[in-house]
Steps between C-alpha positions, in 0.01 A plus 500: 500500500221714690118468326615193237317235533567126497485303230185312424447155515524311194250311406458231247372580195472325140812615379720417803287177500728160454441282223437232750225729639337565255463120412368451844256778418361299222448189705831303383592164697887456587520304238350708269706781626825309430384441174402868404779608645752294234259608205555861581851531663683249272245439220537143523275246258289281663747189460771714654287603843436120515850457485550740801210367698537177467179487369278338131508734188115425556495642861636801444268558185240452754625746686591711284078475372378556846774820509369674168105419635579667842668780317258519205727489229452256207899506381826479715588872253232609715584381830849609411407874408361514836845519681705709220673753711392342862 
C-alpha cells in the first residue's frame, strides 16, 4: 500500500521481558535461575526443587536466601507477587 509505513521494530521491554530475563537482570547464577524458576513456575517447596536438582534441602534454602537478598524481598509471597500475571 502507497505512503504506509513499515512496521517498527520491536523492542524489548519489561513486559515482553522473560522470566529468565528478568532473573538475569537481578544478578541470578544458573543455578539460582533454575531454582527461581521452579518457585515461580511450579511453586515447588524447597525439599521438592532439591528433589529436581539433585541438590540438599539446605542448598537450595541457600539459594533461595541469596534469591530474596538480590531481589529485596524478605518472604517467598513477595518474591512470588512479583511475577503474578508475567
Amino acid at each position: 500500500m502507497a505512503g504506509s509505513q513499515p512496521p517498527a521494530a520491536k523492542t524489548p521491554s519489561a513486559k515482553t521481558l522473560s522470566i529468565e530475563d528478568t532473573f538475569r537482570e537481578h544478578g541470578l547464577f544458573r543455578r539460582e535461575i533454575e531454582v527461581a524458576a521452579l518457585l515461580v513456575q511450579e511453586g515447588l517447596t524447597a525439599g521438592e526443587i532439591g528433589d529436581r536438582l539433585f541438590i540438599s534441602e539446605r542448598t537450595v534454602n541457600d539459594h533461595i536466601a541469596s534469591i530474596y537478598r538480590k531481589f529485596a524481598v524478605r518472604k517467598r509471597g513477595e518474591f512470588m507477587a512479583m511475577f503474578v500475571g508475567k
